[in-house]
C-alpha positions in Angstrom: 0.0 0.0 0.0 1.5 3.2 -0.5 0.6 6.6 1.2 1.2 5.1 4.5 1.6 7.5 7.6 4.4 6.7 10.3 3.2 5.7 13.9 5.2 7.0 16.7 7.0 3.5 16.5 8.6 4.4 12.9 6.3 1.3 11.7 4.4 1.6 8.7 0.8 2.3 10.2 -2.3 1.3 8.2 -4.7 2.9 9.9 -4.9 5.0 13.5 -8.0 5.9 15.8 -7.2 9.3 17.7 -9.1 10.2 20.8 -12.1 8.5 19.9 -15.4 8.8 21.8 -18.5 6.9 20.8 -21.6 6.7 22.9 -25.3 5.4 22.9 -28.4 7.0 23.9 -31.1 5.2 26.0 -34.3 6.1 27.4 -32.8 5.7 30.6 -29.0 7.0 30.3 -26.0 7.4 28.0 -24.0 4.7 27.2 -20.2 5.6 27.2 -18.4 2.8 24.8 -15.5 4.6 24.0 -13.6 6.9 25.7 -11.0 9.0 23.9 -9.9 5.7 22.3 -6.2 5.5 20.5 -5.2 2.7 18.5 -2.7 2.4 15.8 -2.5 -0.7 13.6 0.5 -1.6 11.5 0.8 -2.9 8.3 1.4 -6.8 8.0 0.6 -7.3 11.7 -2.1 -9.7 13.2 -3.5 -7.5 16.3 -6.3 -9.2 19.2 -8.5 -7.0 20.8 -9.6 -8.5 24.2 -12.0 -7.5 26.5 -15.1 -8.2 28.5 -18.3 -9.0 27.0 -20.3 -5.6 26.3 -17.6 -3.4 27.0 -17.5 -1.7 23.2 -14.7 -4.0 21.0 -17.3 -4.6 18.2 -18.1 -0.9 18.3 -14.5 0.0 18.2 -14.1 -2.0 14.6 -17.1 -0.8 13.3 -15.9 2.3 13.9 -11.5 1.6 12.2 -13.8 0.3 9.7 -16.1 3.3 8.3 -19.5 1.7 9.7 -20.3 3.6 12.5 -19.0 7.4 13.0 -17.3 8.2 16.2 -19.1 11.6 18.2 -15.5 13.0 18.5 -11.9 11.9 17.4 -10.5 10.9 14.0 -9.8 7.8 12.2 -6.8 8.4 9.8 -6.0 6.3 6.8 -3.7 7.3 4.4 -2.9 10.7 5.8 -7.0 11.5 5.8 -9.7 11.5 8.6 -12.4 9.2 7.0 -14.8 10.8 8.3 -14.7 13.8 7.3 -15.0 12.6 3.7 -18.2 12.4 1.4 -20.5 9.5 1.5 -19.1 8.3 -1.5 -15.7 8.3 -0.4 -16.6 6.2 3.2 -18.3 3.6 0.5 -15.2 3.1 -1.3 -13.2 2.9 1.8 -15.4 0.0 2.6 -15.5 -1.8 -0.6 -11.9 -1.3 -1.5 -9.2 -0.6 1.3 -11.3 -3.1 4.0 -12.5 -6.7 4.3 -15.0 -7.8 7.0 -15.8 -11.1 8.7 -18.5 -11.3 11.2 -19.3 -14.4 13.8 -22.4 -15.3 11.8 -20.9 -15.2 8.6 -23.4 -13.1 7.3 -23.2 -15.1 4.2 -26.7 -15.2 1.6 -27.7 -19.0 2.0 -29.3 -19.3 -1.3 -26.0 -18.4 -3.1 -22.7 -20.5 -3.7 -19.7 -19.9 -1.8 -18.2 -19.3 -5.3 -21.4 -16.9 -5.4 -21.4 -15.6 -2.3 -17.4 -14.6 -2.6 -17.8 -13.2 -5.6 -20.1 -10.3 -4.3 -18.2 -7.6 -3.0 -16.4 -7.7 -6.5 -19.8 -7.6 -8.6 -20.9 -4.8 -6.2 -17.7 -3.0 -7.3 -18.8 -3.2 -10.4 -15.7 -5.9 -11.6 -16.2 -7.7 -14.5 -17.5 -10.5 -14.0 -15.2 -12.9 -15.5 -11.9 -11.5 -13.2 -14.6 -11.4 -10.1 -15.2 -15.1 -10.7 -11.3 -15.8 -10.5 -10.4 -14.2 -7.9 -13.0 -15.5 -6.0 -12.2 -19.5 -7.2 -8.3 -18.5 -6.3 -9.2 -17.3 -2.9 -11.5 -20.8 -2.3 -8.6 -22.9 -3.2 -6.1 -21.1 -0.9 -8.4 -21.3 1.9 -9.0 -25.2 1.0 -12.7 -24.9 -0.2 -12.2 -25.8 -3.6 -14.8 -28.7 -3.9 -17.0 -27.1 -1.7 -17.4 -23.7 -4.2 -20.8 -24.6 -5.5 -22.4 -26.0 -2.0 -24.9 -23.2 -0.3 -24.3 -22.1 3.5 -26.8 -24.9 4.4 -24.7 -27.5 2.8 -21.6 -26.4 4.7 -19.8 -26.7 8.2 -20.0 -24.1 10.3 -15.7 -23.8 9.6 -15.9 -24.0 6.0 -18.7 -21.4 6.3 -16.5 -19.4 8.2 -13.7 -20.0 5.2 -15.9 -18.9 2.6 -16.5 -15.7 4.8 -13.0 -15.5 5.0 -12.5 -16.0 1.2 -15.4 -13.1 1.0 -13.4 -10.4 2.7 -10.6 -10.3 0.6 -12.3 -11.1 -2.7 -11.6 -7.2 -3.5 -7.8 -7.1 -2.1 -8.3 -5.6 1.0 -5.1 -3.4 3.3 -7.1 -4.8 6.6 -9.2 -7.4 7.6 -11.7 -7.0 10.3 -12.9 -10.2 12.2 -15.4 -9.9 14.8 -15.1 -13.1 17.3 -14.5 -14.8 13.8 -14.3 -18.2 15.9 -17.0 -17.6 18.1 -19.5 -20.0 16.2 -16.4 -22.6 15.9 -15.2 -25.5 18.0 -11.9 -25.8 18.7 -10.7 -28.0 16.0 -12.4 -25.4 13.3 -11.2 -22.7 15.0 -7.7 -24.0 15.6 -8.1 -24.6 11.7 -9.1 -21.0 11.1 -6.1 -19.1 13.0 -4.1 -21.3 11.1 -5.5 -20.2 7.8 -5.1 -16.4 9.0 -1.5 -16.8 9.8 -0.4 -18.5 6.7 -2.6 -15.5 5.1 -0.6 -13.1 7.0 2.5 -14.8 6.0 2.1 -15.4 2.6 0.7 -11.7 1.7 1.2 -9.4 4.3 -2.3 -9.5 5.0 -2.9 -7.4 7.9 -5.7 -8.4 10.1 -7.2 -6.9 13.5 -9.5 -9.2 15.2 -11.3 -8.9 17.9 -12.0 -12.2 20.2 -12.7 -13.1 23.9 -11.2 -16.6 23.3 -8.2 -17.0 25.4 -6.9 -19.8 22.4 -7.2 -17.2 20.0 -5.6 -14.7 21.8 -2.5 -16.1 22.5 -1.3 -16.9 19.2 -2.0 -13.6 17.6 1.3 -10.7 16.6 -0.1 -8.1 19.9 -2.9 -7.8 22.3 -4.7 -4.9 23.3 -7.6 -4.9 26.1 -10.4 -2.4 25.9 -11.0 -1.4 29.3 -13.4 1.4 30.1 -13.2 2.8 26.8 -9.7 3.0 26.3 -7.0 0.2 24.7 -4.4 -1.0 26.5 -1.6 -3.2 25.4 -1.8 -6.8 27.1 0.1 -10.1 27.3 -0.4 -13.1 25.9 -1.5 -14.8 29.3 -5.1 -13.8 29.6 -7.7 -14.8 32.2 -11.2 -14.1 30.2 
C-alpha cells in the first residue's frame, strides 16, 4: 500500500484511531463505549483486541472500519480523517481498502460460496469474468475448492466461516476485520481458522485486526490490546477471560 503515515514506532501504520469517543443514547441513560480511544494498527501485523463481553470491541471495529461514525476523534487512513470525507468516499473505503468477517458469517444461503465470494467484487462493479477468478483462487487457498458450488446450508460451520474469510478479501483488502470470527467454531475449526489467517498473513502481508474473547485465540496472535473502560491497552499473551 502506499501513502502510508508513520506511527510513533517508525512502523508503517495502516490505519490510527485518535481520541475517539462513541456513545449510545437510551431512554434511561447514556452509554459511554469509547472513551477517547487510540489505537494504531501496522501494516502486516495480526492484532487481538480482548476484552469483556459488552464493554464496546465490536463498536470500536465498526468504527477503524467506516460503519459507524465516532461523536469525537479521527480515524486516519492514508494521511486523511475518513470521516470527514463524502459519503461516497466512506463507501469506497469500505468496498476497496477493507474486508470484514463477522461471527455469523453473514453469508446469503441461497447463493454458492463461489457466489457468495464473488459479491463484493460484482458490487464494485468488476467484470464478471476477473470477479469469478479471484473469488475461485481465494476458495482454493483457503482449502474450499470442492466445496465452491455448495450453499451455507450445505456447509460446516468452519468451512462457512472460510468462505467468509474468502469473501473479505475477494476485493484485495489493506485490513481485515474479524469480529469473534471463531466464536461460532469449535476448537478443532477454529484451531483450523487461526491457522489459515497466519499462513494468510504470511504469505501476503495481510494485515488483520480481530477482535475475540477466546483465550486460544488470543495467545497466538502478533499483539494484544484490552479495551477497558473505553480506552486500549496493550496486554500479554496470558489472559484470564
Amino acid at each position: 500500500m502506499s501513502d502510508l503515515s508513520s506511527c510513533t514506532t517508525g512502523k508503517k501504520c495502516l490505519i490510527e484511531a485518535d481520541s475517539v469517543d462513541k456513545s449510545y443514547s437510551t431512554k434511561r441513560e447514556v452509554i459511554h463505549v469509547l472513551a477517547q480511544t487510540s489505537l494504531q494498527v501496522y501494516s502486516g501485523e495480526v492484532l487481538g483486541i480482548v476484552g469483556a463481553s459488552g464493554v464496546g470491541k465490536s463498536t470500536l471495529l465498526h468504527v477503524l472500519g467506516g460503519l459507524d461514525k465516532p461523536l469525537t476523534g479521527s480515524v486516519l487512513f492514508q494521511g486523511q480523517d475518513i470521516y470527514k470525507q463524502s459519503n461516497a468516499y466512506l463507501e469506497k473505503f469500505r468496498n476497496c481498502h477493507i474486508g470484514f468477517v463477522f461471527q455469523f458469517f453473514n453469508l446469503l444461503p441461497d447463493f454458492s460460496a463461489l457466489e457468495n465470494t464473488m459479491f463484493p467484487s460484482l458490487i464494485r462493479n468488476q467484470e464478471r469474468r476477473l470477479a469469478k477468478e479471484r473469488a475461485e483462487y481465494l476458495l482454493h487457498t483457503v482449502g474450499m475448492q470442492d466445496r465452491m458450488h455448495h450453499t451455507p446450508g450445505e456447509l460446516s460451520g468452519g468451512e462457512n466461516q472460510r468462505v467468509a474469510l474468502a469473501r473479505g478479501l475477494v476485493n484485495q483488502p489493506e485490513l481485515l476485520l474479524a469480529d469473534e470470527p471463531t466464536g461460532n467454531l469449535d476448537h478443532h475449526a477454529s484451531d483450523q481458522l487461526i491457522d489459515l489467517i497466519q499462513k494468510l498473513n504470511q504469505e501476503f502481508s495481510q494485515t488483520f485486526v480481530i477482535v475475540t474473547h477466546s483465550q486460544r485465540v488470543a495467545n497466538r496472535l502478533d499483539r494484544l490490546m484490552e479495551l477497558v473502560d473505553g480506552k486500549v491497552i496493550p496486554t500479554n499473551h496470558n489472559l484470564v477471560m
